[in-house]
PyMOL Python script that loads the backbone (N, CA, C, O; Angstrom):
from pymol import cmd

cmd.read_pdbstr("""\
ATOM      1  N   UNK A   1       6.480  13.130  83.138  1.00  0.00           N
ATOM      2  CA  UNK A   1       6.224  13.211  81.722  1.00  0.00           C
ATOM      3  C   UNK A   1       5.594  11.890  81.283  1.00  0.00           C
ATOM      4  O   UNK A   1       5.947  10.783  81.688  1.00  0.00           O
ATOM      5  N   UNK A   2       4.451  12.182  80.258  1.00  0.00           N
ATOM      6  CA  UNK A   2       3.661  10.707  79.934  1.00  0.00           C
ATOM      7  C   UNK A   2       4.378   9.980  78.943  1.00  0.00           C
ATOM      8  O   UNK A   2       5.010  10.538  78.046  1.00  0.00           O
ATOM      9  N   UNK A   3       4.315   9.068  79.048  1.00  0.00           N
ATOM     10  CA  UNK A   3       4.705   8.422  77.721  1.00  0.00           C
ATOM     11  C   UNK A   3       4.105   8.572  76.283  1.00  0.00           C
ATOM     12  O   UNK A   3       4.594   7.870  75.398  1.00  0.00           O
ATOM     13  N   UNK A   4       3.366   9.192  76.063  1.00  0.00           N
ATOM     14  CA  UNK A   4       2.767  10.402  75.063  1.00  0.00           C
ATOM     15  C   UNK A   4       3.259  11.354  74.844  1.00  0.00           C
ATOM     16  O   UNK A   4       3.415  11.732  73.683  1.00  0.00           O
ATOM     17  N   UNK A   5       3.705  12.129  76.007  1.00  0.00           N
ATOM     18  CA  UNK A   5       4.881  13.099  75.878  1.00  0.00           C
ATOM     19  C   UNK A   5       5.861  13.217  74.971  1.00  0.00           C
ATOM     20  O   UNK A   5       6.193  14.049  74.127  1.00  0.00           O
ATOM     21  N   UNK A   6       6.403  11.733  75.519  1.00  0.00           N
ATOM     22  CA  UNK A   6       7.983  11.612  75.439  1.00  0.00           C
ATOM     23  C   UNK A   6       7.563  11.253  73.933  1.00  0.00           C
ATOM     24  O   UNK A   6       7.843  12.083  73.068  1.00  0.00           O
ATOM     25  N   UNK A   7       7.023  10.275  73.629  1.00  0.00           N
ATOM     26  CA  UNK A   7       7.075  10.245  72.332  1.00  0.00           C
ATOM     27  C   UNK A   7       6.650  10.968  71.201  1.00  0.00           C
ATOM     28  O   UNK A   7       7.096  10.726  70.080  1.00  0.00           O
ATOM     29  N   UNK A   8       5.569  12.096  71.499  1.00  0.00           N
ATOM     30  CA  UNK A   8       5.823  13.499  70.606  1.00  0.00           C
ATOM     31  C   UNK A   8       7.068  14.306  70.306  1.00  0.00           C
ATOM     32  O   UNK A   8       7.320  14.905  69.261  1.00  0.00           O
ATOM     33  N   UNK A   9       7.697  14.230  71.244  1.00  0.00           N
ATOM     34  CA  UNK A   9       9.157  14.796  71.667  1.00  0.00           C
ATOM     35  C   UNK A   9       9.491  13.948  70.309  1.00  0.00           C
ATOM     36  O   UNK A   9       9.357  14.285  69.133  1.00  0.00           O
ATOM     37  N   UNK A  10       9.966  12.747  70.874  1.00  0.00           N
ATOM     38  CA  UNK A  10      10.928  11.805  69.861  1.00  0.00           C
ATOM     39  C   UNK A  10      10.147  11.961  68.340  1.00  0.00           C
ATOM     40  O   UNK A  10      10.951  12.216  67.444  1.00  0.00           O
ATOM     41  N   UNK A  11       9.179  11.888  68.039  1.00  0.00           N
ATOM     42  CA  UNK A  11       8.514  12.432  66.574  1.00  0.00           C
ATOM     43  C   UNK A  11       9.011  13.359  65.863  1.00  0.00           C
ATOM     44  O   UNK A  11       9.591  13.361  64.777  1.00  0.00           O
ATOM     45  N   UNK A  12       8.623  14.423  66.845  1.00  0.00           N
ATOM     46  CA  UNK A  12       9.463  16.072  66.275  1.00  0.00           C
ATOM     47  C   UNK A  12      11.247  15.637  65.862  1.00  0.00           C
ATOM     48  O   UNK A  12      11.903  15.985  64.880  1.00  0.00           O
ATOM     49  N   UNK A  13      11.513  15.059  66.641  1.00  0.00           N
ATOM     50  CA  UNK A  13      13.341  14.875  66.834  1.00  0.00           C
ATOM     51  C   UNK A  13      13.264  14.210  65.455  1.00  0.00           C
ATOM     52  O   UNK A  13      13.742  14.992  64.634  1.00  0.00           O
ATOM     53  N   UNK A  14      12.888  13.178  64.930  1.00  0.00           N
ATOM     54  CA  UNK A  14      12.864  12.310  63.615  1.00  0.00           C
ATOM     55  C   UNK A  14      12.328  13.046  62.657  1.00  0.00           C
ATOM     56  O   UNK A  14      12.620  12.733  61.503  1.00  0.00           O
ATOM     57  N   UNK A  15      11.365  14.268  62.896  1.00  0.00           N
ATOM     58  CA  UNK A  15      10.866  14.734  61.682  1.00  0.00           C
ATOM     59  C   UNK A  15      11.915  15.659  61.028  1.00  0.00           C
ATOM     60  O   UNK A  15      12.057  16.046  59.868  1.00  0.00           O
ATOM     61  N   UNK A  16      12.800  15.946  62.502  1.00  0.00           N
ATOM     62  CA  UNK A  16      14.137  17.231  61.688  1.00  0.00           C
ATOM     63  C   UNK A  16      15.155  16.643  61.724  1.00  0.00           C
ATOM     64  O   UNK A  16      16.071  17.116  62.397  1.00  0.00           O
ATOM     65  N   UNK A  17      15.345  15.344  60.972  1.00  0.00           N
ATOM     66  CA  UNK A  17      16.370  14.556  61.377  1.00  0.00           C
ATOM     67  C   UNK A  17      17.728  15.303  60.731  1.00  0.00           C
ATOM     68  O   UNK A  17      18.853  15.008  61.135  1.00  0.00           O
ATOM     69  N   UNK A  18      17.509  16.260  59.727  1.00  0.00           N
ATOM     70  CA  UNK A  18      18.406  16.942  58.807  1.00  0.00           C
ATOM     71  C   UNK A  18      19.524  17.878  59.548  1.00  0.00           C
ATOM     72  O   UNK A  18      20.717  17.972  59.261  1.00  0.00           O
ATOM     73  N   UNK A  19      18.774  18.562  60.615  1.00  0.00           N
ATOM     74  CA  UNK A  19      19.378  19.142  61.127  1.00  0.00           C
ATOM     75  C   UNK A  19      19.850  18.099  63.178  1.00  0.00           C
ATOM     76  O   UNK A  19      19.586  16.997  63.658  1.00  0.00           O
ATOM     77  N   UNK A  20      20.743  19.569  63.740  1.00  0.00           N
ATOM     78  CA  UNK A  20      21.287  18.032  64.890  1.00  0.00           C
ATOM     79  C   UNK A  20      20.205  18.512  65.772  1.00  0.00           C
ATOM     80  O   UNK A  20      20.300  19.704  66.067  1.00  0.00           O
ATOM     81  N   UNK A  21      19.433  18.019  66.149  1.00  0.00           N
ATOM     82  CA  UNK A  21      18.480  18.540  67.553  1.00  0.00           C
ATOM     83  C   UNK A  21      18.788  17.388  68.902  1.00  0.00           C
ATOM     84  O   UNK A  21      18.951  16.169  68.844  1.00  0.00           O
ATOM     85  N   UNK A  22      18.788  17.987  69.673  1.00  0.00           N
ATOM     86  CA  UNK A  22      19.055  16.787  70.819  1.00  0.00           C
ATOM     87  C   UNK A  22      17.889  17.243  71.845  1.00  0.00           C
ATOM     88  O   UNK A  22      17.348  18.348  71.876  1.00  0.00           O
ATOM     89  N   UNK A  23      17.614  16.053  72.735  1.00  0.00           N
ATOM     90  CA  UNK A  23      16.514  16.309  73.860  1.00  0.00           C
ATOM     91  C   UNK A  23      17.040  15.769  74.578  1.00  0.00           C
ATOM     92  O   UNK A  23      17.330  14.608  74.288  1.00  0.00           O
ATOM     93  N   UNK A  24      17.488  16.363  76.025  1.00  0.00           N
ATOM     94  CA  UNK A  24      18.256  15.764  77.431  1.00  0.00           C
ATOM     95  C   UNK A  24      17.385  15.363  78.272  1.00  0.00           C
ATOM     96  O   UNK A  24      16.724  16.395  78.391  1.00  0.00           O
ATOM     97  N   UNK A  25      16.790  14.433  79.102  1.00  0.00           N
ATOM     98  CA  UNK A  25      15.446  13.669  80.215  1.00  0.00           C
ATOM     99  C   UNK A  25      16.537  13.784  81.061  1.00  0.00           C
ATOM    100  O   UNK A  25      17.664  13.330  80.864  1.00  0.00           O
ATOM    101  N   UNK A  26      15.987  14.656  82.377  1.00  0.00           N
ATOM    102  CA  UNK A  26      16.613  14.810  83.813  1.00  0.00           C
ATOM    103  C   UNK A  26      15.821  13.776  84.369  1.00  0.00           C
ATOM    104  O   UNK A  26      14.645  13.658  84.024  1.00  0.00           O
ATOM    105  N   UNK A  27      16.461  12.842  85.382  1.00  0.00           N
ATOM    106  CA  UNK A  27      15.623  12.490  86.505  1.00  0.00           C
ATOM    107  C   UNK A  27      16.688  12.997  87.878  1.00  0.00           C
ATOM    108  O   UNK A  27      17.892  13.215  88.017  1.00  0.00           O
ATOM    109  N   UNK A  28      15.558  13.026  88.680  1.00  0.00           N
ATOM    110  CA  UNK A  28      16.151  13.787  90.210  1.00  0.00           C
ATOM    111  C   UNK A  28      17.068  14.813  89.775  1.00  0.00           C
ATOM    112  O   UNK A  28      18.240  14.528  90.020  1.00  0.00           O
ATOM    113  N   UNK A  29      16.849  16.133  89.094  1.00  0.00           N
ATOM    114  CA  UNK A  29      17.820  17.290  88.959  1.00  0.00           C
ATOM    115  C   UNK A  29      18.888  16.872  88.216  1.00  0.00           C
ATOM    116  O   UNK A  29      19.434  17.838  87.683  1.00  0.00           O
ATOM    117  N   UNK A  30      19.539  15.561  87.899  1.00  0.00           N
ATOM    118  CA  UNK A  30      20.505  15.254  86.828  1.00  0.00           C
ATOM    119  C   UNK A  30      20.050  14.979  85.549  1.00  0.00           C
ATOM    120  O   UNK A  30      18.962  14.491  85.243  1.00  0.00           O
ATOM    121  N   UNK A  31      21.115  15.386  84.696  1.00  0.00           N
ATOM    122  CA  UNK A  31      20.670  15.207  83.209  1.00  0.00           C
ATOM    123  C   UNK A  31      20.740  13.203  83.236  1.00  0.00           C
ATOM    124  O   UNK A  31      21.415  12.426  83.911  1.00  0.00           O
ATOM    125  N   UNK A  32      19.785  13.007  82.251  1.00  0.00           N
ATOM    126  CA  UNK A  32      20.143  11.591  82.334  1.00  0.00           C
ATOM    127  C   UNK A  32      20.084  10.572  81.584  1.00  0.00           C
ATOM    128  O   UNK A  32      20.342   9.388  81.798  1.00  0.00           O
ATOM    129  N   UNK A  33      19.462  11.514  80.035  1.00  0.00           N
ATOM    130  CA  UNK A  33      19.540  10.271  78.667  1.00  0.00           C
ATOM    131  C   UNK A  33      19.276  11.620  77.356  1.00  0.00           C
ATOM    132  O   UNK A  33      18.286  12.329  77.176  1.00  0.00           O
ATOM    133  N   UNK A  34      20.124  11.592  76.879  1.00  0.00           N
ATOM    134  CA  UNK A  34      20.242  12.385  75.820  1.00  0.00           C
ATOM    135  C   UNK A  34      19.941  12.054  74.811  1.00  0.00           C
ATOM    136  O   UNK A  34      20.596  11.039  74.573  1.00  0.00           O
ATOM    137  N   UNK A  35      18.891  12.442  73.459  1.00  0.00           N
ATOM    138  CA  UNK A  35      18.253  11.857  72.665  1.00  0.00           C
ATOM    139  C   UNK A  35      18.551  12.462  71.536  1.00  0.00           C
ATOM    140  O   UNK A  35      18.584  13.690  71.621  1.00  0.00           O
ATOM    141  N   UNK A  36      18.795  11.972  70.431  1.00  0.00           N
ATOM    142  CA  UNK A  36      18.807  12.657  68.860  1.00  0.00           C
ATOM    143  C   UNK A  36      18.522  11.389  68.149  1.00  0.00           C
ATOM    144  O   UNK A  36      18.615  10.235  68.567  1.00  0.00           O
ATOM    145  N   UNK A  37      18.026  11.991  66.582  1.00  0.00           N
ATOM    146  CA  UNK A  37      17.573  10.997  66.160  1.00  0.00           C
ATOM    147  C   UNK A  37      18.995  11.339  64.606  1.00  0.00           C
ATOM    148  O   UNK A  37      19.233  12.383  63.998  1.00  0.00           O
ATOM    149  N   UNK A  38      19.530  10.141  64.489  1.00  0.00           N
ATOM    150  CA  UNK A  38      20.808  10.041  63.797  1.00  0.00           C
ATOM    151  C   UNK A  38      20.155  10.590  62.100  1.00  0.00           C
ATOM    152  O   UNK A  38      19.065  10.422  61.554  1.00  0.00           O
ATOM    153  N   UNK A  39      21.522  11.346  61.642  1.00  0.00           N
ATOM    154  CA  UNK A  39      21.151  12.418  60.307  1.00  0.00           C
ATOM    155  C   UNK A  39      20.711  11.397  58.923  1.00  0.00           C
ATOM    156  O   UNK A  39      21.335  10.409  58.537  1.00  0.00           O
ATOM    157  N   UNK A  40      19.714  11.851  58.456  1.00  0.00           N
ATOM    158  CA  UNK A  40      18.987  11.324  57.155  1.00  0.00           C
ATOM    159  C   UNK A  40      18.056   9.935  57.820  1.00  0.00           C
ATOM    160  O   UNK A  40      17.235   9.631  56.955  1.00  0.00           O
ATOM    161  N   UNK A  41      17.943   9.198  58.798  1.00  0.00           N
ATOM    162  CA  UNK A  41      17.239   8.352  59.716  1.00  0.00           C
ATOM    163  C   UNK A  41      16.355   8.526  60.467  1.00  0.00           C
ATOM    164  O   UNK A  41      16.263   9.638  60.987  1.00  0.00           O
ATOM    165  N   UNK A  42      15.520   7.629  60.747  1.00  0.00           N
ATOM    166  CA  UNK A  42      14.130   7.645  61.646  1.00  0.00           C
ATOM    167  C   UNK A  42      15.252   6.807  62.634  1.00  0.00           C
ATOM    168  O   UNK A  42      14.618   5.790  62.915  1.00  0.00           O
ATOM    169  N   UNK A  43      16.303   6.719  63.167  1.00  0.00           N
ATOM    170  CA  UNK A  43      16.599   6.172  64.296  1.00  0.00           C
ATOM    171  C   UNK A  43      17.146   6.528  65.167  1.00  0.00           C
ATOM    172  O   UNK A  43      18.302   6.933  65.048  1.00  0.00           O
ATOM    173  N   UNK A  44      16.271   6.494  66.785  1.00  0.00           N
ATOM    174  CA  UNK A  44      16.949   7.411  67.481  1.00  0.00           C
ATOM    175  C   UNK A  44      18.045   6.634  68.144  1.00  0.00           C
ATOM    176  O   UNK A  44      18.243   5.426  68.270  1.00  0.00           O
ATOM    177  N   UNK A  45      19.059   8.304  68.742  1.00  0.00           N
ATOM    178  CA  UNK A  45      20.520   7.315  69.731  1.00  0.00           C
ATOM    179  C   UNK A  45      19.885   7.502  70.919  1.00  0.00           C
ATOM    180  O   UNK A  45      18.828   8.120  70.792  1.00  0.00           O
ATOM    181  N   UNK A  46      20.188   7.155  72.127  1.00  0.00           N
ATOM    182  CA  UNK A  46      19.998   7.122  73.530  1.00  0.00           C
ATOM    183  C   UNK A  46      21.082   7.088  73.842  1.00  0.00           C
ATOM    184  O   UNK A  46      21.793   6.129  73.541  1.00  0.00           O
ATOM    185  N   UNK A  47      21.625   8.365  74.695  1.00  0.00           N
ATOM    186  CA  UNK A  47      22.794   8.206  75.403  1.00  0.00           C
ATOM    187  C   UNK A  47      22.722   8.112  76.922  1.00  0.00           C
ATOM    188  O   UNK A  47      22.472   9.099  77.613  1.00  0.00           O
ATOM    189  N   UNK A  48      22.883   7.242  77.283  1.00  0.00           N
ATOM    190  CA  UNK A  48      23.239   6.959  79.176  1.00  0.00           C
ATOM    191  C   UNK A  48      24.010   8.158  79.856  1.00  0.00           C
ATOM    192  O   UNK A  48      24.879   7.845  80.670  1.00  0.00           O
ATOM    193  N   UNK A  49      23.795   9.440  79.619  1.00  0.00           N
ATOM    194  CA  UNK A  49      24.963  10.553  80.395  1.00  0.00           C
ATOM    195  C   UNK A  49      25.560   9.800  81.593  1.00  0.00           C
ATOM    196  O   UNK A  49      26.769  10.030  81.636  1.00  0.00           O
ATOM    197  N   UNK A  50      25.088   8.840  82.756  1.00  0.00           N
ATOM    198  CA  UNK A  50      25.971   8.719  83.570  1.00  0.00           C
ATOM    199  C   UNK A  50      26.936   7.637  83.332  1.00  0.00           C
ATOM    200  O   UNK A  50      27.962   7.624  84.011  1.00  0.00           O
ATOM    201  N   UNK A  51      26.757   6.851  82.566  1.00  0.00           N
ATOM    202  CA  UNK A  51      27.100   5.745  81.950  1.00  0.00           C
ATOM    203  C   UNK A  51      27.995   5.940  80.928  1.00  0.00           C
ATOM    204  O   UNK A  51      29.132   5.501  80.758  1.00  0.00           O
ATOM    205  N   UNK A  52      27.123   6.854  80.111  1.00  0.00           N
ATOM    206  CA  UNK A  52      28.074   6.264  78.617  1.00  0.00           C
ATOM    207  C   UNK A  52      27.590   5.746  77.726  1.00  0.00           C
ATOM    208  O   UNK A  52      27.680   6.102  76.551  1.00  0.00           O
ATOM    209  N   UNK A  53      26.866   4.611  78.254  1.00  0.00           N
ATOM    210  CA  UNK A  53      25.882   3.955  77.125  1.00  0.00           C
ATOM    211  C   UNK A  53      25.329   4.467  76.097  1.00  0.00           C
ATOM    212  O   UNK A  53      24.863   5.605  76.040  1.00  0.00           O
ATOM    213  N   UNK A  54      25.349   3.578  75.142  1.00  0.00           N
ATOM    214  CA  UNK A  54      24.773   4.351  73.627  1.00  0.00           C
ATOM    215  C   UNK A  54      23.657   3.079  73.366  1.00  0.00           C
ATOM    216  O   UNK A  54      23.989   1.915  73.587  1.00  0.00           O
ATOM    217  N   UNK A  55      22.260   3.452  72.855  1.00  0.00           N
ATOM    218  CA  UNK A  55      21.528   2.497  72.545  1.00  0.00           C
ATOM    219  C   UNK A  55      21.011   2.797  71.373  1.00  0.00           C
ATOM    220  O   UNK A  55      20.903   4.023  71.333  1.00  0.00           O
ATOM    221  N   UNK A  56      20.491   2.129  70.023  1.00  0.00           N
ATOM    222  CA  UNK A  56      19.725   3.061  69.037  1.00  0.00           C
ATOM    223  C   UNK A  56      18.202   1.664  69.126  1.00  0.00           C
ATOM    224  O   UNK A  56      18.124   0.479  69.451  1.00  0.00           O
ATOM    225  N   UNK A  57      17.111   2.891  68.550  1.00  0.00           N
ATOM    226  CA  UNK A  57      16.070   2.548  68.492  1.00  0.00           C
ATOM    227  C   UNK A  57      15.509   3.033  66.978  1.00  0.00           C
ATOM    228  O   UNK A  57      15.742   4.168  66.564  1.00  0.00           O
ATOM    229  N   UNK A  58      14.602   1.860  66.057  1.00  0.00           N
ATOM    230  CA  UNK A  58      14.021   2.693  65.478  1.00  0.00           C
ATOM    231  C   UNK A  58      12.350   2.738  65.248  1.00  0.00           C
ATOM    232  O   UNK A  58      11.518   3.029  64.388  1.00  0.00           O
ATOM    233  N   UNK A  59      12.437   2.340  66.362  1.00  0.00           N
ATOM    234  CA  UNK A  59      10.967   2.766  66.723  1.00  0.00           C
ATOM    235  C   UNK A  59      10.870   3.462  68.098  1.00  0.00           C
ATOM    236  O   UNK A  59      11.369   3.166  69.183  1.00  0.00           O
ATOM    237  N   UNK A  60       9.713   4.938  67.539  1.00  0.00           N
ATOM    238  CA  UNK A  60       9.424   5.300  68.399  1.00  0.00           C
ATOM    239  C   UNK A  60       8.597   4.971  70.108  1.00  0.00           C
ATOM    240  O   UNK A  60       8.729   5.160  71.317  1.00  0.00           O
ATOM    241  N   UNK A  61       7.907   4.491  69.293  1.00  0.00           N
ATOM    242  CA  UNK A  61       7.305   3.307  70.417  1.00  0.00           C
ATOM    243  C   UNK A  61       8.418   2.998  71.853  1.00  0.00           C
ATOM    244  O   UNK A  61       8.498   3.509  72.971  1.00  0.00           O
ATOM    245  N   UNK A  62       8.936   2.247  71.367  1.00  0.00           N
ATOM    246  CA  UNK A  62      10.078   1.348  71.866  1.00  0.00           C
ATOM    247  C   UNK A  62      10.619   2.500  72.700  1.00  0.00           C
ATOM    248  O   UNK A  62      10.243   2.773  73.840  1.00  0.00           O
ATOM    249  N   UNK A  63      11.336   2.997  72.155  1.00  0.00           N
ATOM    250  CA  UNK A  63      12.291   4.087  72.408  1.00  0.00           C
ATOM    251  C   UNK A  63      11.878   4.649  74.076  1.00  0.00           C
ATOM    252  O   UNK A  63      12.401   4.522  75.183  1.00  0.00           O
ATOM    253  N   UNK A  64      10.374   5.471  73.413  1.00  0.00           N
ATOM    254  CA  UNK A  64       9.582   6.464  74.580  1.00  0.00           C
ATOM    255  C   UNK A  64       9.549   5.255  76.045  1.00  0.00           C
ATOM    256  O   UNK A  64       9.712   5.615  77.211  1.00  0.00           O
ATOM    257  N   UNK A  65       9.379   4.263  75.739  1.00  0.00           N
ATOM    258  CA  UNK A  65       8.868   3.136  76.946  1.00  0.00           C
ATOM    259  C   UNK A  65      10.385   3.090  77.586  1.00  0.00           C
ATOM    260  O   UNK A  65      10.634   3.142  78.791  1.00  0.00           O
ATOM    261  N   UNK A  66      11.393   2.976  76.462  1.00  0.00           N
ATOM    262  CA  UNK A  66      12.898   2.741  77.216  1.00  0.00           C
ATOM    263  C   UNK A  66      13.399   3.874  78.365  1.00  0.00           C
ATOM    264  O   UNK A  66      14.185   3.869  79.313  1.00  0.00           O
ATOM    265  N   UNK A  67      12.587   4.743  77.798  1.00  0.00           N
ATOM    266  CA  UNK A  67      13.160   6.341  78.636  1.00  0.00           C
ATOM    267  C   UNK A  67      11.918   6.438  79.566  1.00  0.00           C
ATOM    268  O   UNK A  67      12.252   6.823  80.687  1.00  0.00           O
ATOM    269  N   UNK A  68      10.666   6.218  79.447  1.00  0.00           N
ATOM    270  CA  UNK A  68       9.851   6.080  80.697  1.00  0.00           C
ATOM    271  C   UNK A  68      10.447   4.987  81.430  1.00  0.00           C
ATOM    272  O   UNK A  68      10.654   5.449  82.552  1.00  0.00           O
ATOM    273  N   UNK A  69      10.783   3.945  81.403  1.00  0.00           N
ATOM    274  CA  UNK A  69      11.164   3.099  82.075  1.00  0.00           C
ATOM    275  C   UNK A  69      12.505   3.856  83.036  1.00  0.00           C
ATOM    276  O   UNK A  69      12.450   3.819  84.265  1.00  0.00           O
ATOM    277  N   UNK A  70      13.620   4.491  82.343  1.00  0.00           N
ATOM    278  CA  UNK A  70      14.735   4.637  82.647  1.00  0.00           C
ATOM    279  C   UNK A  70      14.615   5.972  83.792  1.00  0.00           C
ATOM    280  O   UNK A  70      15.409   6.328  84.663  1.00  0.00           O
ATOM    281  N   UNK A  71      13.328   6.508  83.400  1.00  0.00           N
ATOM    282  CA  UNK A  71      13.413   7.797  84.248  1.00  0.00           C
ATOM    283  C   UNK A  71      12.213   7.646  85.497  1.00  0.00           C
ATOM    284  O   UNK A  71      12.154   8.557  86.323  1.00  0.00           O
ATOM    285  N   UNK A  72      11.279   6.494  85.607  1.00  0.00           N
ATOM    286  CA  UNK A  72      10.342   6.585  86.623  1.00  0.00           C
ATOM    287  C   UNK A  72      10.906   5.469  87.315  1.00  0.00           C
ATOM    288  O   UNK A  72      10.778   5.708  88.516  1.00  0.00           O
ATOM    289  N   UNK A  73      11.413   4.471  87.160  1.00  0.00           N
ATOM    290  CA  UNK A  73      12.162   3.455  88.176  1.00  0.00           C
ATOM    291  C   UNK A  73      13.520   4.080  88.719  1.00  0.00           C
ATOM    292  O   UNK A  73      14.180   5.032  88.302  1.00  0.00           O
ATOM    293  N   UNK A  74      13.731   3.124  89.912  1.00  0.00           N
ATOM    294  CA  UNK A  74      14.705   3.140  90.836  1.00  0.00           C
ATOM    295  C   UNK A  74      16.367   2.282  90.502  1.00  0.00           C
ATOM    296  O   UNK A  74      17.303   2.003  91.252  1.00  0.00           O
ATOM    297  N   UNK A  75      16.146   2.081  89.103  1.00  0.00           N
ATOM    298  CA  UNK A  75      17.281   0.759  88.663  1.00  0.00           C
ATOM    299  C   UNK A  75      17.935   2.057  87.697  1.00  0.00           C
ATOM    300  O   UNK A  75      17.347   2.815  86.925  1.00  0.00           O
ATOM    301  N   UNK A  76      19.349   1.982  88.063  1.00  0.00           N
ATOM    302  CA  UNK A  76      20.002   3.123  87.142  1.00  0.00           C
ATOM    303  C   UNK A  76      21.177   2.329  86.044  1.00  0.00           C
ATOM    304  O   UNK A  76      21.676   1.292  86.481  1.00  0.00           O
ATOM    305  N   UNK A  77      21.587   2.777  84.725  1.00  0.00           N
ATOM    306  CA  UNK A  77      22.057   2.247  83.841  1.00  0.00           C
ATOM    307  C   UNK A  77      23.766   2.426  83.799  1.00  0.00           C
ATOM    308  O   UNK A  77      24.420   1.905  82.895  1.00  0.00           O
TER     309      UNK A  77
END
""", "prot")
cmd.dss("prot")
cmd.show_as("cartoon", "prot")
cmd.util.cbc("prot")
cmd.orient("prot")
C-alpha cells in the first residue's frame, strides 16, 4: 500500500469523524495498527495491536509515514 493510499484512507476516517470507523493495516497476515480518528477531531489514534501502544497524530501526513514505516520495515513496536 502507497503512502497515498494510506493517507486517503486516513482522510475519509477524519472526514466521518462523527461516527466510530476504524481501519486495521495487516503486515505478514497479522492485524497490526488499528486506526480511528477520535469523535468531533481531525486526530487520529494508532493502536499497536501487538503491543498495546496508543499513539495520536494530528496530521495526516505524519500519521500515513508512521504506518508506512511500521508496516514495510523489519523493526516491530
Amino acid at each position: 500500500m502507497t503512502n497515498e493510499s494510506i493517507k486517503a484512507l486516513l482522510v475519509t476516517i477524519c472526514q466521518y469523524n462523527t461516527v466510530r470507523i476504524t481501519q486495521t493495516f495487516s503486515k505478514d497476515d497479522m492485524d497490526w495498527i488499528r486506526v480511528r480518528c477520535l469523535p468531533g477531531t481531525s486526530i487520529l489514534e494508532l493502536t499497536y495491536l501487538q503491543s498495546e501502544n496508543v499513539e495520536t497524530y494530528d496530521s495526516v501526513d505524519e500519521a500515513a509515514a508512521v504506518i508506512e514505516k511500521a508496516l514495510y520495515s523489519h523493526v516491530t513496536v
